[in-house]
N, C-alpha and C positions, 0 to 999 in steps of 0.2 A: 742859437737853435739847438735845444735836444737831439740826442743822437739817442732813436729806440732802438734796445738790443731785439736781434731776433730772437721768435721763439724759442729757436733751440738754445737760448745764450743762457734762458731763465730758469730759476730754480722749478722742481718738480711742483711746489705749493702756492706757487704765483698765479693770482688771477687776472685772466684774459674779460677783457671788455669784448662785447658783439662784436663788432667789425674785425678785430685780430682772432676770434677764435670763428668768423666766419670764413675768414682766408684761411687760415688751417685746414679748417675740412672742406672748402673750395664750394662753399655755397653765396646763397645770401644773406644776409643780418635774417629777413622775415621767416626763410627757408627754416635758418637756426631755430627762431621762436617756435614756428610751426613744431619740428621734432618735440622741441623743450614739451611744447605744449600737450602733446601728443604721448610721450614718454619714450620717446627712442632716441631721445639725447641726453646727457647729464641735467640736472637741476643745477642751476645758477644758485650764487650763496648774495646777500646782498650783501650791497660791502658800506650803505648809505644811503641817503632819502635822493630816493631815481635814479643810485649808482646800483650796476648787477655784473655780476662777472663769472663766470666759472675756469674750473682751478686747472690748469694746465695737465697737470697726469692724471683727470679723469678724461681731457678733451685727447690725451695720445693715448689711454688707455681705450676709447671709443673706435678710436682709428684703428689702433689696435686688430680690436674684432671683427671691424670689418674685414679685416684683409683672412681673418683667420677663416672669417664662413666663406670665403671668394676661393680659397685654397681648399677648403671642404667639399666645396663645390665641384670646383673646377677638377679633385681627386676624383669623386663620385663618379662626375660626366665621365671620367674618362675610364673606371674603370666597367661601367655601362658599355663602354664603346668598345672593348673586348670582348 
């Protein structure tokens, strides 16, 4: 049996299959597409005919941002609340 490294074990340029880069961002494989689809997710790079994957430091660079507009945010509100 393979043993897969975790995310975090993988080089920055490694690409992530659906199912491990929908556990990353804690959704579902469809949720992912939907974003993809939509453009509030990275673009998958094809890696082969029906293989797709996108590249690990754009999927932590995504996370990323999210936390940074949740800290903008959440600064905002608060300085609203003074």
């Amino acid at each position: 049996m393979a043993i897969i490294p975790s995310t975090e074990q993988l080089p920055a340029n490694a690409i992530i299959r659906a199912p491990e880069a929908a556990r990353m961002v804690g959704c579902s494989r469809s949720h992912l597409w939907r974003m993809t689809k939509a453009g509030t997710f990275p673009k998958p790079v094809k890696t082969g005919p029906g293989m797709t994957g996108w590249l690990k430091c754009e999927i932590d660079a995504w996370i990323s941002l999210r936390v940074k507009e949740r800290d903008c945010l959440t600064a905002g509100l608060a300085k609203e609340a003074k």
